[in-house]
Each structure stands twice: as C-alpha cells, then as structure tokens.
C-alpha positions in Angstrom: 104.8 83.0 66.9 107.4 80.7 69.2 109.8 81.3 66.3 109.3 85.3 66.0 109.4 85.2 70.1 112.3 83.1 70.1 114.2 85.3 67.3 113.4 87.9 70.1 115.1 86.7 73.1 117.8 85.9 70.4 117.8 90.2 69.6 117.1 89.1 66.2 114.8 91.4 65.9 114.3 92.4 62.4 114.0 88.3 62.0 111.1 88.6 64.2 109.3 91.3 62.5 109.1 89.4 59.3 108.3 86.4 60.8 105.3 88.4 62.5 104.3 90.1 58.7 104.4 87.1 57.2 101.8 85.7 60.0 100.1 88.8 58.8 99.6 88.2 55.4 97.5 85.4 56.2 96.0 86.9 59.1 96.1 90.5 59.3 93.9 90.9 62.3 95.8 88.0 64.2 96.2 90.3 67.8 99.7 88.1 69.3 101.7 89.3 66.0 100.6 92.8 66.2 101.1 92.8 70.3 104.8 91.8 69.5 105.1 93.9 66.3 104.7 96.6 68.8 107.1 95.5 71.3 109.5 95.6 68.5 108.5 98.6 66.9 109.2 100.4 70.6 112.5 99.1 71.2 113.5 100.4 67.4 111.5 103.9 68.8 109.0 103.7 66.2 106.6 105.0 67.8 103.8 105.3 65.3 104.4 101.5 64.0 104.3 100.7 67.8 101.0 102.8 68.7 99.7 101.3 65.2 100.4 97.6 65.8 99.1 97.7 69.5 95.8 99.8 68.6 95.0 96.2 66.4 96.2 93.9 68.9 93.7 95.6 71.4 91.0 95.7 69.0 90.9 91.8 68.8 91.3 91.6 72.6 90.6 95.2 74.1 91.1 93.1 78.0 94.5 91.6 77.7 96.4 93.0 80.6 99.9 92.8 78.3 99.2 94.5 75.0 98.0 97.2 77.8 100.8 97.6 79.5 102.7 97.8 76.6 100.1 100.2 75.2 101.0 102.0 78.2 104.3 102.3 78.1 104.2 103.5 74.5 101.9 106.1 75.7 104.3 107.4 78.2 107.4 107.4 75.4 104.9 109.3 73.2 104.4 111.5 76.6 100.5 111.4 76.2 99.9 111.2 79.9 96.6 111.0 79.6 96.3 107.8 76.8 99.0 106.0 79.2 96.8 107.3 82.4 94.2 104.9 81.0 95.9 102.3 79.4 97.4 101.6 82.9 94.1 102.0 84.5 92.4 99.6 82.2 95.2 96.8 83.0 94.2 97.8 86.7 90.8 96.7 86.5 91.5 93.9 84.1 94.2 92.3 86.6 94.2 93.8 90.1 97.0 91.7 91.4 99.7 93.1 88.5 101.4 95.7 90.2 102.9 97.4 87.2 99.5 99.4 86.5 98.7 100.9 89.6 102.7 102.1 90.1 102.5 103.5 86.6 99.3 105.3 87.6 100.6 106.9 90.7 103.7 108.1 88.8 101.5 109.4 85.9 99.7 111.1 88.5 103.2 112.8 90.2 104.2 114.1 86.7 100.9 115.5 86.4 100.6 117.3 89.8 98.0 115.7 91.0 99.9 114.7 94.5 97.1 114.6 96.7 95.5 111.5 94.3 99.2 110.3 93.5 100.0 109.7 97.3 96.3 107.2 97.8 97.1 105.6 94.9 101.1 104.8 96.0 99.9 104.4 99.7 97.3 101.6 98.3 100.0 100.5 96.3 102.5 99.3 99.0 100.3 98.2 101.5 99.7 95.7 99.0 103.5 95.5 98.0 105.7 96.5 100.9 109.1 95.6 99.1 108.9 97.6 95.8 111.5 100.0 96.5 110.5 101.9 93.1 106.9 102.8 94.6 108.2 103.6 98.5 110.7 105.9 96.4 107.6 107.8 94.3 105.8 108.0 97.1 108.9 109.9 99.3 108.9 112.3 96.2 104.8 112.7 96.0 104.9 113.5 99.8 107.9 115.6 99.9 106.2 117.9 96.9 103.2 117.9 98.8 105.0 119.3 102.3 104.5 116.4 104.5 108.5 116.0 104.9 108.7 113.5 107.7 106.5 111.1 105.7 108.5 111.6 102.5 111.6 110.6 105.0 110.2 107.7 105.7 109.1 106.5 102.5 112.7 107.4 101.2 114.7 105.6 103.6 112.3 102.3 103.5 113.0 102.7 99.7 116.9 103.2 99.7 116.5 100.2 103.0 114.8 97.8 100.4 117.6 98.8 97.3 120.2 101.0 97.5 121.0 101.3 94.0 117.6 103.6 93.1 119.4 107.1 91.8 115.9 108.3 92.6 115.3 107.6 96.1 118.8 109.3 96.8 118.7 112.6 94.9 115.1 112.9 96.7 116.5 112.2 100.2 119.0 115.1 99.2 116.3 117.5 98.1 115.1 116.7 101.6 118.3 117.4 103.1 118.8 120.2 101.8 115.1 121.7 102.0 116.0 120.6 106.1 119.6 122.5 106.2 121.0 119.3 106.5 124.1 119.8 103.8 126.5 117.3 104.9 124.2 114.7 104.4 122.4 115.7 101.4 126.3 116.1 99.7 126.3 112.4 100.7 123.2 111.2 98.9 123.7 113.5 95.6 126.9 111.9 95.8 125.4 108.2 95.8 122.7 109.3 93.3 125.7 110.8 90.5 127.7 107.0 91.7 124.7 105.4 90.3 123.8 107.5 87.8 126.8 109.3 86.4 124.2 111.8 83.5 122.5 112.7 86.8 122.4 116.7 86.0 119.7 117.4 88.2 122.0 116.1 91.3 124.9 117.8 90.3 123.3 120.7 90.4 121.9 120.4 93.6 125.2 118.9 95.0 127.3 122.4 94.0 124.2 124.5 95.9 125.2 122.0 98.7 128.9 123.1 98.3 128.6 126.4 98.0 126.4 126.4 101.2 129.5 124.8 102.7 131.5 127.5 101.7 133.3 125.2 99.1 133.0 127.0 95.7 135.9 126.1 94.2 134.5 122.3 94.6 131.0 123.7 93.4 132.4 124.9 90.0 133.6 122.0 89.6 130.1 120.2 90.1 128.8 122.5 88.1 131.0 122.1 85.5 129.9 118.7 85.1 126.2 119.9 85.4 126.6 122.2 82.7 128.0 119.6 80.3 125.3 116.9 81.0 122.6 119.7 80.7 123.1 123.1 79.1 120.0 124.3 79.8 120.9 123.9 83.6 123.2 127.8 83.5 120.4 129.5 84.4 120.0 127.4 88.0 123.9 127.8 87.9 124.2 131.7 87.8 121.1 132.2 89.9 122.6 130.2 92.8 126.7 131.6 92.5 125.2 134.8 93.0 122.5 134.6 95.7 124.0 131.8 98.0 126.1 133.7 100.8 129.0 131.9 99.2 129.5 132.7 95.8 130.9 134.5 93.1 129.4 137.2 90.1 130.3 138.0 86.7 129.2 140.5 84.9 129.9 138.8 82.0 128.1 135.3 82.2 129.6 134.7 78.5 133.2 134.6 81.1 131.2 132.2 83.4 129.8 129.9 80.1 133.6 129.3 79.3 134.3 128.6 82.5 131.8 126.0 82.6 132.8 124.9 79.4 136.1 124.2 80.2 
C-alpha cells in the first residue's frame, strides 16, 4: 500500500492500480486497496469501478470517515443526490469535527431545494467554521433563493472578504445586484466571476441583461456572443431578454440572430 500510495502522488496511476490488484489477489476483501482503487477509478471517471471498489471498502469498515467521503463524492459525480445525501451524513456522525460532510450536506440540500433545511445546516456550519469562504458563499445563495436578500448580502460579502477568488460568491452577489437594480455593480462582479472563471456562461448571460439595462446592446451581443458559444442551450435566455428588456432588439428570424451569435 505505501508503494501503490506513493505511485499516486507520483500520477502513476495505472502503477498504482496494479499494485492494489495484486494486493487483491491475496486479499480480495482487503478495504485500504479497494478505498484507493476507487480513488483511482474516479479520477479515470469510472464511475462504476469507483462505486464498485468503495461499496467493498465500506463493507469491511462501514465507519471510516474517508472511504465515505469519497463514497460521497462519487455519489455526487454519479448525481444520486440522495446516496451522496447520506454518505455525507454518515461521515457527519462518524466524525463531527470534519467539515467536509456537513458543507457537502447543506449544498446537497441547495441543489435539491430544500433551502429552508440547507440554510440550518450552513448557519451550524460556520458558526463552527467562520473562515470557509465556500460555505459563507452557499449560504449567500440558499438565502438569496429563499428571499431573505440582506442576509444573502451578508453572507456573500463575508465570503468574497475571506477569498476573493470564489467565481461563486461573485456571480451570486451579481444575481443580487441585479434582482436590487443595482447594475453597475452587478456588471462589476459578473465581470470578476467570467475573470475567474472564463466558461462561466451562466455570468455572461447575466452580465449582457446587465448591459442591455444600461442601454449598451452593442456590448451585450457581444457578451452574449460569448454566452452562446460556452452554452448553446443558453439562446433561449438570450432572445427572451433582447426582446423584452426596454433596450433591445427583435428578429423575426432568430435563425439571423443564431448566426449572429455564432459569429
């Protein structure tokens, strides 16, 4: 096993999976070669391998905080929300003091909808952990779904205070921005969300609307331009807001305004 985990820090990774089968011929129920079998099985994204190899890992040690948290995690890449939901929540009781668990539950419980539950958890969560900038920023987006705006303000500005390089926490404060009428500011933080994150379609989107609210449409094609090449499936959003934004333009022929974009 130190050579296998040592062929892993070295990214020899196909190295350390036979070093782990071969540990596995002699034991096949040994739990630390099937908990890094699945580590290595999720960075290749094979996911079934990975859900496999941790299922026996857990079998021989159903309590050990890591081969949960990677179960976990493979949930969530498998986007069973639910297995990862208690995964997490397993690790939680196993090991209060990890914080990983308990942030992954409160986001599981944001993607789900279930803000009212996802704001507790994320409230408990830094009161215990006041400088994880990740958590302050889900909690700013769990508040600001759930309409309690000055909150979600808070939380986002404590989060970009403690790291300003979270994409997250800034395309939030811009939603917030904008939902407040506040343009010039939200342009600034979709701006240092796309800086950070260049693939950011979402905030390019929301930066043209910005634009276009500014009056500047020629600069929100051009936004949207980018948007549209990141995300095609982002037109609709497009079209819908250059013709029912007070500043805009229409085509009656949104094949024309696909080229456009395209272009």
């Amino acid at each position: 096993m130190v050579a296998a985990i040592g062929a892993v820090n070295g990214g020899q990774l196909e190295t350390a999976a036979d070093i782990c089968k071969d540990i596995l011929r002699g034991r096949s129920n040994d739990p630390a070669a099937h908990q890094l079998l699945a580590v290595i099985s999720l960075h290749q994204q094979k996911l079934t391998d990975a859900f496999r190899h941790i299922s026996c890992s857990l079998a021989g040690r159903p309590d050990h905080t890591p081969s949960l948290l990677i179960a976990g995690r493979i949930a969530l890449t498998l986007q069973d929300l639910e297995a990862a939901f208690g995964f997490f929540e397993r690790a939680a009781a196993c090991t209060p003091q990890e914080p990983e668990p308990v942030y992954q539950m409160g986001s599981i419980l944001i993607e789900q909808g279930k803000l009212t539950l996802a704001v507790d958890v994320l409230v408990g969560f830094v009161q215990l952990h006041p400088s994880h900038a990740p958590a302050w920023c889900r909690l700013g987006a769990a508040l600001h779904q759930s309409g309690m705006q000055e909150r979600a303000e808070d939380a986002l500005e404590r989060a970009i205070a403690l790291d300003k390089n979270q994409a997250d926490a800034w395309f939030y404060m811009g939603l917030l921005r904008q939902d407040k009428g506040k343009f010039a500011s939200a342009e600034t933080a979709f701006k240092a969300a796309l800086e950070l994150r260049p693939d950011f379609a979402e905030a390019a989107v929301n930066l043209g609307i910005v634009l276009q609210e500014d009056a500047r449409v020629d600069e929100a094609l051009t936004v949207y331009r980018t948007a549209y090449k990141l995300r095609p499936t982002a037109f609709g959003r497009i079209a819908n807001a250059l013709v029912s934004r007070p500043h805009g333009r229409m085509w009656i022929d949104l094949n024309q305004l696909r080229q456009l974009l395209s272009a």
